[in-house]
PQR file with spaces between the fields and no chain letter, atoms N, CA, C, O and H, PARSE charges and radii, in Angstrom:
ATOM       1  N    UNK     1      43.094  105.423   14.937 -0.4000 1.5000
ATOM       2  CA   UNK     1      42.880  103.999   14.732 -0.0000 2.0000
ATOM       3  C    UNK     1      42.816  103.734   13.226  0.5500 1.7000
ATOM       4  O    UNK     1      42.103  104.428   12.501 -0.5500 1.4000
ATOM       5  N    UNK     2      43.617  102.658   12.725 -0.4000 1.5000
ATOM       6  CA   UNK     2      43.683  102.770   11.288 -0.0000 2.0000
ATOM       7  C    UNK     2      42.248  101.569   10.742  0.5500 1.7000
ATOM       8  O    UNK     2      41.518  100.997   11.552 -0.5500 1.4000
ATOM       9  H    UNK     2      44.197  102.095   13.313  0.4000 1.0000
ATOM      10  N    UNK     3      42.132  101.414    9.083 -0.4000 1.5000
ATOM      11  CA   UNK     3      40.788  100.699    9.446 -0.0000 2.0000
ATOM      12  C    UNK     3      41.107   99.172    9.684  0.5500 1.7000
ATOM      13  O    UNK     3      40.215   98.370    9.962 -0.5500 1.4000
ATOM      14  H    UNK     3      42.724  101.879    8.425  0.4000 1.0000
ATOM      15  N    UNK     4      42.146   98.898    9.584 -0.4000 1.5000
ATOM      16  CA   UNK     4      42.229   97.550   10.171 -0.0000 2.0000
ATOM      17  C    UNK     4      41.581   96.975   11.546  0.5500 1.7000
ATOM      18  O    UNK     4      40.690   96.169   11.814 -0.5500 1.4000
ATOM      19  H    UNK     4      42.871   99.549    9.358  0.4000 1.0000
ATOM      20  N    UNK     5      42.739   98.034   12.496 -0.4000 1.5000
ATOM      21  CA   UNK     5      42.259   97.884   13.757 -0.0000 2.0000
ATOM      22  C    UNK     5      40.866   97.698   14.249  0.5500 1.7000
ATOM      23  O    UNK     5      40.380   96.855   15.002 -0.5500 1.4000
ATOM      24  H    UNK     5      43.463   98.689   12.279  0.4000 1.0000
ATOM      25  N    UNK     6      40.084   99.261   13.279 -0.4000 1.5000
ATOM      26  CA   UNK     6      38.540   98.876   13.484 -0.0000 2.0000
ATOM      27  C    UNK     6      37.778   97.692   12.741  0.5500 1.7000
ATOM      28  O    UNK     6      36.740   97.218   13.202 -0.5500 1.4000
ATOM      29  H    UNK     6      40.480   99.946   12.667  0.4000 1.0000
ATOM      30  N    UNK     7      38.203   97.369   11.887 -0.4000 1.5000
ATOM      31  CA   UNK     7      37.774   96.058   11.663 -0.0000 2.0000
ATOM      32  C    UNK     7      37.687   94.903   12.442  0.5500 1.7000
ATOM      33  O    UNK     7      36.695   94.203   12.644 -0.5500 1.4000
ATOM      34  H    UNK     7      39.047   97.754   11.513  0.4000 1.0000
ATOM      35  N    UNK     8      39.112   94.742   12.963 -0.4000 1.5000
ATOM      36  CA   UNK     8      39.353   93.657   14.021 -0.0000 2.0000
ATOM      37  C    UNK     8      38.616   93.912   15.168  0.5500 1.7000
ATOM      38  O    UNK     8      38.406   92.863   15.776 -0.5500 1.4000
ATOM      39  H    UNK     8      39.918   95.311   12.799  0.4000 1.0000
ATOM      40  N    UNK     9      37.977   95.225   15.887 -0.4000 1.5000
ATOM      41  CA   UNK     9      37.656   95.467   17.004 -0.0000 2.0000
ATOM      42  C    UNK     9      36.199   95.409   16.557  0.5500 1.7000
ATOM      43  O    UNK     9      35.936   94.620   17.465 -0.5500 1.4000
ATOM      44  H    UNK     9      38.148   96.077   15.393  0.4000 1.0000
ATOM      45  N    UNK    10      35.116   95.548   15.993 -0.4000 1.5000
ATOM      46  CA   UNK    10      34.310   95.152   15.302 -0.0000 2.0000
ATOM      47  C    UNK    10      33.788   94.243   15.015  0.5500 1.7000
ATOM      48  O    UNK    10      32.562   94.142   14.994 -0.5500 1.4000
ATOM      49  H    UNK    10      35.330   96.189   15.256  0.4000 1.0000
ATOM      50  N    UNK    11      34.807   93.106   14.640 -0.4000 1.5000
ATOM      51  CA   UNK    11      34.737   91.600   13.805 -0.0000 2.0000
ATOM      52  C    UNK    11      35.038   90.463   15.109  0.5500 1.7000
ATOM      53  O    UNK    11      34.393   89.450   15.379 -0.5500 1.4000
ATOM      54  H    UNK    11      35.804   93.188   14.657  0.4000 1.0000
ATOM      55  N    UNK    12      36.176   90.991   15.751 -0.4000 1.5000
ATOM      56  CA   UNK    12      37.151   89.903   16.404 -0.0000 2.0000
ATOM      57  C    UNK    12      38.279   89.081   15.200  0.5500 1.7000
ATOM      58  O    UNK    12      39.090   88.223   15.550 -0.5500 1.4000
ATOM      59  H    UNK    12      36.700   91.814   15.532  0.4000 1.0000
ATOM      60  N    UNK    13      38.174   89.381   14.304 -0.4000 1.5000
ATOM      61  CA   UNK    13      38.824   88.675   13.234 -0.0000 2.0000
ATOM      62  C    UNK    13      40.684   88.858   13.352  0.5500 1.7000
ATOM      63  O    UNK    13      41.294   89.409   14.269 -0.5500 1.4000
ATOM      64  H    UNK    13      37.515   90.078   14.020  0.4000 1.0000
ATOM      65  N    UNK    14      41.035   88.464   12.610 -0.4000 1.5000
ATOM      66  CA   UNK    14      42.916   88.275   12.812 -0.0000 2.0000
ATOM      67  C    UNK    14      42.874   89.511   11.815  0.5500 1.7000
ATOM      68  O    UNK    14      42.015   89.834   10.993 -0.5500 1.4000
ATOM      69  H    UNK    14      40.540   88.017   11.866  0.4000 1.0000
ATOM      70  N    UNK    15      44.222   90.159   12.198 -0.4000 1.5000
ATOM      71  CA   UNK    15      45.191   90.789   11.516 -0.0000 2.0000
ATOM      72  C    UNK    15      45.033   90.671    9.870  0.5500 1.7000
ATOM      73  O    UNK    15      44.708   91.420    8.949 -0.5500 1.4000
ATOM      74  H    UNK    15      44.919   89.896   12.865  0.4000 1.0000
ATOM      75  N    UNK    16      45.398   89.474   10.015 -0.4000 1.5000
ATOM      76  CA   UNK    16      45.147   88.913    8.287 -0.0000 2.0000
ATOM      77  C    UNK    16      43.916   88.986    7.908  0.5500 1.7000
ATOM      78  O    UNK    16      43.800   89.876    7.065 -0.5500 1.4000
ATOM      79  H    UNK    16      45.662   88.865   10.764  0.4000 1.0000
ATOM      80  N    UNK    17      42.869   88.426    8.155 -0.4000 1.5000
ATOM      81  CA   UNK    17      41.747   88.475    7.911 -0.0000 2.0000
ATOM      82  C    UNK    17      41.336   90.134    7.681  0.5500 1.7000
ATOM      83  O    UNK    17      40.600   90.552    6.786 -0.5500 1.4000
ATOM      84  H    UNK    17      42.963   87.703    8.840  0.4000 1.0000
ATOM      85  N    UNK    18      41.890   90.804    8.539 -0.4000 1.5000
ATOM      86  CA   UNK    18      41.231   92.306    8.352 -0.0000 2.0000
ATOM      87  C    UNK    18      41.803   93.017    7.065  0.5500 1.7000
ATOM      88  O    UNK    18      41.308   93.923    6.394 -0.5500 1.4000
ATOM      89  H    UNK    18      42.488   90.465    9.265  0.4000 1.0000
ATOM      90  N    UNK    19      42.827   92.432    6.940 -0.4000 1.5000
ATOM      91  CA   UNK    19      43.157   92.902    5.162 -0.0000 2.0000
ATOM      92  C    UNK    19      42.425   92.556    4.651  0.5500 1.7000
ATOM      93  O    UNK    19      41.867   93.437    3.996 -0.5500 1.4000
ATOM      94  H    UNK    19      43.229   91.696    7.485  0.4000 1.0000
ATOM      95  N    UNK    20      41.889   91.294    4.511 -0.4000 1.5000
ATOM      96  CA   UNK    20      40.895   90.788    3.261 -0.0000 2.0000
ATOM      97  C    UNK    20      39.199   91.697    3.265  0.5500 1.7000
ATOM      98  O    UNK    20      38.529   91.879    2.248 -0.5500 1.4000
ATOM      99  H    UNK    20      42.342   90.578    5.043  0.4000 1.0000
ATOM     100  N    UNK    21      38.787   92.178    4.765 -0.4000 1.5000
ATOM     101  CA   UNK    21      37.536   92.347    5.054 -0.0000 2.0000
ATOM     102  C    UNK    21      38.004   93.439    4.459  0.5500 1.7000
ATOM     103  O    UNK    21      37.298   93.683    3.481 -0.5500 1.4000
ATOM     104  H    UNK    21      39.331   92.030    5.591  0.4000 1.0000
ATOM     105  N    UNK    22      39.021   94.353    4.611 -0.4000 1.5000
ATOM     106  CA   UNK    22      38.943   95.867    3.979 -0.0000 2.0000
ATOM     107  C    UNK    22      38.931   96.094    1.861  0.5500 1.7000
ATOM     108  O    UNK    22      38.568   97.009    1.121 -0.5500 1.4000
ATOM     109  H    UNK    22      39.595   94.155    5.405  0.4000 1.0000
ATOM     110  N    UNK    23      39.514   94.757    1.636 -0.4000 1.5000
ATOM     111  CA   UNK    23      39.759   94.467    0.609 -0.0000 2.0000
ATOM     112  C    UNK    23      38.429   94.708    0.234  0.5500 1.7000
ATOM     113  O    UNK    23      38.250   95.776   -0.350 -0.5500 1.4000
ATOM     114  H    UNK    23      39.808   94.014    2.237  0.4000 1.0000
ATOM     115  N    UNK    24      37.408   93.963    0.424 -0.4000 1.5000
ATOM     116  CA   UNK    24      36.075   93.650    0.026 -0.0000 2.0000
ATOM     117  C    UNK    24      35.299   95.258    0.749  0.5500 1.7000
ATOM     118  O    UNK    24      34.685   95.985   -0.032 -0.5500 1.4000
ATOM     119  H    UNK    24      37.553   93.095    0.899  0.4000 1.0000
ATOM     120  N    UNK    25      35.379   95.523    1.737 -0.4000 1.5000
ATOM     121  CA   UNK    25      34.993   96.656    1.941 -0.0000 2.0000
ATOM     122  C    UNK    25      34.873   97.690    0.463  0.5500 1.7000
ATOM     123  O    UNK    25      33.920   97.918   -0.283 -0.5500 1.4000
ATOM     124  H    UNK    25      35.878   94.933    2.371  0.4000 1.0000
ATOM     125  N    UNK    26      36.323   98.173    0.460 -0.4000 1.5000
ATOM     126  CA   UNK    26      36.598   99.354   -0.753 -0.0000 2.0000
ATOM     127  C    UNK    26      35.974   98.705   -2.022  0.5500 1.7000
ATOM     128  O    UNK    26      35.557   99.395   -2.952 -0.5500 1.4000
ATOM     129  H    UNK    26      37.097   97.989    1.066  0.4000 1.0000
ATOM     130  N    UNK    27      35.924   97.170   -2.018 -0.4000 1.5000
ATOM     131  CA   UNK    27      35.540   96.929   -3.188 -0.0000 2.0000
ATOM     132  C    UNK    27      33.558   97.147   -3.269  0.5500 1.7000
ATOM     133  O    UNK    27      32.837   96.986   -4.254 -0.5500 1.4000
ATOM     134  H    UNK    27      36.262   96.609   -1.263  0.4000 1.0000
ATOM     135  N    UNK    28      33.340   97.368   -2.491 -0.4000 1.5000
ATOM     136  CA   UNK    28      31.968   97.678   -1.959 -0.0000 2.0000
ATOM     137  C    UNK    28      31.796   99.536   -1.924  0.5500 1.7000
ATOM     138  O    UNK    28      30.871  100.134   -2.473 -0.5500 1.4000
ATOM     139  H    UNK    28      33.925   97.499   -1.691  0.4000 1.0000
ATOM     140  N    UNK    29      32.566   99.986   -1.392 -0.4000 1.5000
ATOM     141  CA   UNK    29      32.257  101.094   -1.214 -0.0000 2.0000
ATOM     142  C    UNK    29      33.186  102.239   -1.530  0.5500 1.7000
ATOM     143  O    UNK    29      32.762  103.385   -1.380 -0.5500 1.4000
ATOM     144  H    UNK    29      33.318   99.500   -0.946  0.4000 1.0000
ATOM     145  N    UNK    30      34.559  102.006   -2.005 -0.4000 1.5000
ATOM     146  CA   UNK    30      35.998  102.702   -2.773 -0.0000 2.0000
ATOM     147  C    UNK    30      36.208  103.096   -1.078  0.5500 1.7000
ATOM     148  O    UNK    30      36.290  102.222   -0.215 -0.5500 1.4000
ATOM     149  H    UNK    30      34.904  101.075   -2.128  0.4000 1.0000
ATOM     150  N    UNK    31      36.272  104.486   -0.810 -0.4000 1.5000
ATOM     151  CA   UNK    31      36.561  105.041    0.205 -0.0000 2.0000
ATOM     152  C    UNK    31      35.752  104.827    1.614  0.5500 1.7000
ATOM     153  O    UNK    31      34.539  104.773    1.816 -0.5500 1.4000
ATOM     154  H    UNK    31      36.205  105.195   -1.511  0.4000 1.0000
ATOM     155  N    UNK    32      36.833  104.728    2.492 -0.4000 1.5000
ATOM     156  CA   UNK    32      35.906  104.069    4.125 -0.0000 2.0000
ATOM     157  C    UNK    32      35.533  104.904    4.768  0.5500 1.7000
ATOM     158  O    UNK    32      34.542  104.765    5.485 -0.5500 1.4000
ATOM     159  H    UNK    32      37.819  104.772    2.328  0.4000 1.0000
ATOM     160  N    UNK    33      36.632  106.677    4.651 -0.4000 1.5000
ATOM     161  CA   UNK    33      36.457  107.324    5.322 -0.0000 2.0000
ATOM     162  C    UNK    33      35.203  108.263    5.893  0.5500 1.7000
ATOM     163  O    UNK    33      35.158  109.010    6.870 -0.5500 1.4000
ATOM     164  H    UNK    33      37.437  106.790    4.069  0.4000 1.0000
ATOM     165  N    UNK    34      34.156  107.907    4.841 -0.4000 1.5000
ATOM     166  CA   UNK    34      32.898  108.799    4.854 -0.0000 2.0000
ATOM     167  C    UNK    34      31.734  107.571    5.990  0.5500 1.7000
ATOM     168  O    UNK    34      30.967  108.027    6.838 -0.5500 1.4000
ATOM     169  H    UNK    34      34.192  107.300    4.047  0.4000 1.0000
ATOM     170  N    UNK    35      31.846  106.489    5.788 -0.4000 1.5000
ATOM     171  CA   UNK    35      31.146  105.667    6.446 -0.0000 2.0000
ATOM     172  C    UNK    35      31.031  105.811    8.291  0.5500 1.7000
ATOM     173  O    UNK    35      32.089  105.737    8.916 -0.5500 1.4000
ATOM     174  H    UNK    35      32.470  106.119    5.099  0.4000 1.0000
ATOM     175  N    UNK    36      29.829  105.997    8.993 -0.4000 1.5000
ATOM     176  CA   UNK    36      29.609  106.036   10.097 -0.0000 2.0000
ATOM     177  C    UNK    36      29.768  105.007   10.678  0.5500 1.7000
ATOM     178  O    UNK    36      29.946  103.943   10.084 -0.5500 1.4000
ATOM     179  H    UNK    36      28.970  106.058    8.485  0.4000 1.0000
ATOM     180  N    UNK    37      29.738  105.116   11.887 -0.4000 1.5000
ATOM     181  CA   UNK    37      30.323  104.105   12.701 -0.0000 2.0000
ATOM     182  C    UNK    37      29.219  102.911   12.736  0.5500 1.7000
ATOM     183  O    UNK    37      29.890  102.024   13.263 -0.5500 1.4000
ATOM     184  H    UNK    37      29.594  105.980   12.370  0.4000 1.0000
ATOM     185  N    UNK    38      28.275  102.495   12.560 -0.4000 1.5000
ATOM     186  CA   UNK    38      26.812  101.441   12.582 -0.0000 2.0000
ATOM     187  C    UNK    38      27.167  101.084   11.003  0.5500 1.7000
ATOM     188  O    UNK    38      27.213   99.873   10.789 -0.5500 1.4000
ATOM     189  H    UNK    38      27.731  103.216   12.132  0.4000 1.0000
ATOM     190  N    UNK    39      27.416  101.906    9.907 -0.4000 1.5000
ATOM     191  CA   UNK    39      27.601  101.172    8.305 -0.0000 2.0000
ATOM     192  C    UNK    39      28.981  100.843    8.296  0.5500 1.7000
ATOM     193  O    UNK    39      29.201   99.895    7.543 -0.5500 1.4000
ATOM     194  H    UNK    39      27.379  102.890   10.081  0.4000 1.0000
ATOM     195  N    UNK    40      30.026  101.305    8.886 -0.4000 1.5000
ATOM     196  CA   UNK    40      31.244  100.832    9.121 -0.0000 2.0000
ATOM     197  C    UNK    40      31.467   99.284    9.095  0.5500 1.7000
ATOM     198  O    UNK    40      32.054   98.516    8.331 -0.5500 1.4000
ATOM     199  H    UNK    40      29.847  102.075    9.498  0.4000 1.0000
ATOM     200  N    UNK    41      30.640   99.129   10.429 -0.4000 1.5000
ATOM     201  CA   UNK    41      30.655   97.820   11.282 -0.0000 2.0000
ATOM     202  C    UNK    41      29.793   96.491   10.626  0.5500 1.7000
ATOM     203  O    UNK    41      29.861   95.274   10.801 -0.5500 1.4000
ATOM     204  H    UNK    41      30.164   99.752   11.049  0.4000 1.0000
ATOM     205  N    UNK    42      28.918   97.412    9.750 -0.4000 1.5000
ATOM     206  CA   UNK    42      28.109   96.149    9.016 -0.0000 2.0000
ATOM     207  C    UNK    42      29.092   95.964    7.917  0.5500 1.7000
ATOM     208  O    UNK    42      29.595   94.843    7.833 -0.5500 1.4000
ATOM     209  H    UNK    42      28.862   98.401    9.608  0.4000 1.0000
ATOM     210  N    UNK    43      29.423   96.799    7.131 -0.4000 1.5000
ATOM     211  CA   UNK    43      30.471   96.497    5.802 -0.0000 2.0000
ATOM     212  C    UNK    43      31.373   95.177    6.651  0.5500 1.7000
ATOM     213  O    UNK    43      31.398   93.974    6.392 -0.5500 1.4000
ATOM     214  H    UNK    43      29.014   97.709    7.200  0.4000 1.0000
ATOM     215  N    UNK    44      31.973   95.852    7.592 -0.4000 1.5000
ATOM     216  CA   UNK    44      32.964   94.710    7.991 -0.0000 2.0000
ATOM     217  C    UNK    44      32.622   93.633    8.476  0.5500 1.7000
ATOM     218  O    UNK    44      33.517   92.800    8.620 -0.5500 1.4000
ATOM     219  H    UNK    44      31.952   96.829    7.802  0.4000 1.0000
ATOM     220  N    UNK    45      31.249   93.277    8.888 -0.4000 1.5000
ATOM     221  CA   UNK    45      30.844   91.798    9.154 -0.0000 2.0000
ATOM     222  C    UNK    45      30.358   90.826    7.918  0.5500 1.7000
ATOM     223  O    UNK    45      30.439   89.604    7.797 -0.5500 1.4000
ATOM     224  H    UNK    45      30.522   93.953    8.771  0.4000 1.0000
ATOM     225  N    UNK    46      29.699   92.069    6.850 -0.4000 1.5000
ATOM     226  CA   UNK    46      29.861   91.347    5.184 -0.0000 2.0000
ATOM     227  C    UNK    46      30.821   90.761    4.901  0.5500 1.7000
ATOM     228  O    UNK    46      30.815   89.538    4.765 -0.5500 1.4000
ATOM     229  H    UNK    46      29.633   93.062    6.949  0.4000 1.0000
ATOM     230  N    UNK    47      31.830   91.471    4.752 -0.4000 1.5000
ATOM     231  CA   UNK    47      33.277   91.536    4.684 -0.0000 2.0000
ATOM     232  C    UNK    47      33.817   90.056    4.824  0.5500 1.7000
ATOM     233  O    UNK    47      34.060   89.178    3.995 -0.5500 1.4000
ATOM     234  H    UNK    47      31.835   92.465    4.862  0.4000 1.0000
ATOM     235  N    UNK    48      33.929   90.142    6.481 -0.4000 1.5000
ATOM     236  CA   UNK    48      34.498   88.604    7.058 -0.0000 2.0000
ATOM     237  C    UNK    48      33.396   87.689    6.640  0.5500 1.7000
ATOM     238  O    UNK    48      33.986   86.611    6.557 -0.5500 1.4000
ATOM     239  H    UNK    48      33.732   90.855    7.154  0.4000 1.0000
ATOM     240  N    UNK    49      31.895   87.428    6.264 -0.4000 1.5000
ATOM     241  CA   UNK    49      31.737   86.577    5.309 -0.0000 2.0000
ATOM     242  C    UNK    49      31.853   86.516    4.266  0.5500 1.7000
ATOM     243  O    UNK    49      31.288   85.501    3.856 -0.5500 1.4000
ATOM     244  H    UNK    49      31.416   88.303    6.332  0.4000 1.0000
ATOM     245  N    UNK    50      32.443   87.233    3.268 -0.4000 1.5000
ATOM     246  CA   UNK    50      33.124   86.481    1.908 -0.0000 2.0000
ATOM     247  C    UNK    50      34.125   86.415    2.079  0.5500 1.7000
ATOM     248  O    UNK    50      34.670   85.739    1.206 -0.5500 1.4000
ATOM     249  H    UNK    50      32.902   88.057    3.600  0.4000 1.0000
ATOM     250  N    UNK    51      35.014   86.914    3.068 -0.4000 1.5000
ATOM     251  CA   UNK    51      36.448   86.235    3.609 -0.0000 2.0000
ATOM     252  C    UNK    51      36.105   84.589    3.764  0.5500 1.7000
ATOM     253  O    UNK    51      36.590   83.671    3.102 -0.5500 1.4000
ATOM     254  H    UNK    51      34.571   87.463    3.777  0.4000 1.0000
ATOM     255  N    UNK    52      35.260   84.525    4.691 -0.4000 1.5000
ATOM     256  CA   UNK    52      34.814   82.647    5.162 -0.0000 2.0000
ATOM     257  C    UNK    52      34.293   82.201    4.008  0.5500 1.7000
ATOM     258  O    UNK    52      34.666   81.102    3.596 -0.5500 1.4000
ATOM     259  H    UNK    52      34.866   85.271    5.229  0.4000 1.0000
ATOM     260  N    UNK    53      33.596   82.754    3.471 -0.4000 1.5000
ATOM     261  CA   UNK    53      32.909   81.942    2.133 -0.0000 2.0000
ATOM     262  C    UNK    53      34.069   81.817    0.626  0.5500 1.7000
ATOM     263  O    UNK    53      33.802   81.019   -0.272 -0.5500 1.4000
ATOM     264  H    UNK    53      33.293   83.646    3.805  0.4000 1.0000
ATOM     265  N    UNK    54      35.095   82.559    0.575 -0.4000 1.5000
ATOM     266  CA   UNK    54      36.356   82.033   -0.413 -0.0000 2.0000
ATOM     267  C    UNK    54      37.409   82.760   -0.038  0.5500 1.7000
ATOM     268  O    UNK    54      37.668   83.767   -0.697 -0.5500 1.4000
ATOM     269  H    UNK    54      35.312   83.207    1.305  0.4000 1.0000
ATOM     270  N    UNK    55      38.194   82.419    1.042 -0.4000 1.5000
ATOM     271  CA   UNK    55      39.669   82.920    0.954 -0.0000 2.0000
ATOM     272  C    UNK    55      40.407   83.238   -0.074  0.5500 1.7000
ATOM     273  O    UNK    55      41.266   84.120   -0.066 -0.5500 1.4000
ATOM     274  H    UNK    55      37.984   81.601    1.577  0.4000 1.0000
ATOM     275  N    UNK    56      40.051   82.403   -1.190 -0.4000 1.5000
ATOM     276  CA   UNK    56      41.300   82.774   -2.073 -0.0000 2.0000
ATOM     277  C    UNK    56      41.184   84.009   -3.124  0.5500 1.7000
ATOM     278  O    UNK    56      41.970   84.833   -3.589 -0.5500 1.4000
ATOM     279  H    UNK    56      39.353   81.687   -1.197  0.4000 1.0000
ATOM     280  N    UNK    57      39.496   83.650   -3.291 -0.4000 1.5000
ATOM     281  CA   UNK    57      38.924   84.945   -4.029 -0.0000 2.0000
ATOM     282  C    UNK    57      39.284   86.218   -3.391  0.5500 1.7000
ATOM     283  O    UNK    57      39.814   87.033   -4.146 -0.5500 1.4000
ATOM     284  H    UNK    57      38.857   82.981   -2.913  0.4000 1.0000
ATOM     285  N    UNK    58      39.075   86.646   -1.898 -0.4000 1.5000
ATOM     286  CA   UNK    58      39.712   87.130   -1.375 -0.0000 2.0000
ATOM     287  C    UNK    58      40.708   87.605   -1.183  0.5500 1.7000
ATOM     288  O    UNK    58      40.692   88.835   -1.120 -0.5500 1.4000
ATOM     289  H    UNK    58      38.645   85.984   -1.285  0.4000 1.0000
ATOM     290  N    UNK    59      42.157   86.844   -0.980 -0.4000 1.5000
ATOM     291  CA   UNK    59      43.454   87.015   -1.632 -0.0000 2.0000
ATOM     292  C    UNK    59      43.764   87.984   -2.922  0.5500 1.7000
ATOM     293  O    UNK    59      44.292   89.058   -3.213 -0.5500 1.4000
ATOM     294  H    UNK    59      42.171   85.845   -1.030  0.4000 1.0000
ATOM     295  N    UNK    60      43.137   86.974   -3.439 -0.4000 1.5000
ATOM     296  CA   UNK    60      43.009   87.948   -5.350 -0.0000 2.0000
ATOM     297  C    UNK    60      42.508   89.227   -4.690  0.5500 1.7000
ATOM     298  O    UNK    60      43.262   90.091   -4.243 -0.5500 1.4000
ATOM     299  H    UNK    60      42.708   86.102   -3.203  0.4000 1.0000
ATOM     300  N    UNK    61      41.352   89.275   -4.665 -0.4000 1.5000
ATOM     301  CA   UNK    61      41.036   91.002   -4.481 -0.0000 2.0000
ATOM     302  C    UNK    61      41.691   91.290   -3.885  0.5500 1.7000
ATOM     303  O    UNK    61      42.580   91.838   -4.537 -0.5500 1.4000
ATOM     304  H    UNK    61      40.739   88.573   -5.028  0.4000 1.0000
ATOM     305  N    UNK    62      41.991   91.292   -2.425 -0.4000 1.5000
ATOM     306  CA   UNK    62      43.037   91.944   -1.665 -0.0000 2.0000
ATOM     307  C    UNK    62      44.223   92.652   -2.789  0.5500 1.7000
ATOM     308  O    UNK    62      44.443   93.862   -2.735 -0.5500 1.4000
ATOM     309  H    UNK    62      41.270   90.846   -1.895  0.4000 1.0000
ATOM     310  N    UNK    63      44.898   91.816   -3.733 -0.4000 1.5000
ATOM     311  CA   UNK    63      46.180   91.984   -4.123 -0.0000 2.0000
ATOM     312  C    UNK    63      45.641   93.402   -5.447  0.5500 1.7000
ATOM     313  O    UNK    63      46.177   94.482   -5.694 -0.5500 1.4000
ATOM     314  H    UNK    63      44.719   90.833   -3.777  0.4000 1.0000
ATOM     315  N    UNK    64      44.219   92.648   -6.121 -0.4000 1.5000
ATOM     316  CA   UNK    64      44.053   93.973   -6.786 -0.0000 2.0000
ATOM     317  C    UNK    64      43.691   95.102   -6.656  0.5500 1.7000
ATOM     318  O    UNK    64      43.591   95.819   -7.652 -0.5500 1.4000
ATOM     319  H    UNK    64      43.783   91.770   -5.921  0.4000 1.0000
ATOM     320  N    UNK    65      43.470   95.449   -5.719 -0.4000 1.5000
ATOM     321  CA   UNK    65      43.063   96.913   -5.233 -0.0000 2.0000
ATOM     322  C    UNK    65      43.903   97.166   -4.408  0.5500 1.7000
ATOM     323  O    UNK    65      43.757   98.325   -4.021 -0.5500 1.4000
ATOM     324  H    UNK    65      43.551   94.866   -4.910  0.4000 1.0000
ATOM     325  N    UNK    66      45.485   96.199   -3.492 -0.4000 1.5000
ATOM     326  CA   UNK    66      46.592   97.024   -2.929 -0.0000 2.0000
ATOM     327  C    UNK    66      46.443   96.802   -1.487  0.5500 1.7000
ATOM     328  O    UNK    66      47.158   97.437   -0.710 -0.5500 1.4000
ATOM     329  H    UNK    66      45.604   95.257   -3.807  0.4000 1.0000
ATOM     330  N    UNK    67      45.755   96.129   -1.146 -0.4000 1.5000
ATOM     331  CA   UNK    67      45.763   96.057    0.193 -0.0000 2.0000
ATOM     332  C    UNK    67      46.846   95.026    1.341  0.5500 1.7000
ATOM     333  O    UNK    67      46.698   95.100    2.560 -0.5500 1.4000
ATOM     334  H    UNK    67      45.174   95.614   -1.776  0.4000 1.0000
């Protein structure tokens, strides 16, 4: 499962949206792969609120860290 997917399955959030939550994720924590499944799931509900609280800021990060 890549971390999108778990994001979305986690969140309920769109496709799109789960780029941005991972965006902010790594920007929180660099690498996802060490995170357990309970800190996983909270990163990604942070996540989708600063997705809701500025999309565009969002966007931007997304694009600078590659996501």
């Amino acid at each position: 499962m890549t971390y999108r997917e778990r994001i979305r399955q986690d969140t309920g959030c769109t496709e799109g949206d789960a780029r941005l939550v991972e965006a902010w994720m790594r920007l929180e924590r660099g690498t996802l792969d060490s995170l357990d499944r309970p800190t996983f799931c909270y990163e990604a509900i942070v996540g989708l609120r600063c997705v809701y609280a500025d999309r565009e800021a969002s966007e931007t990060l997304a694009r600078s860290v590659g996501v």
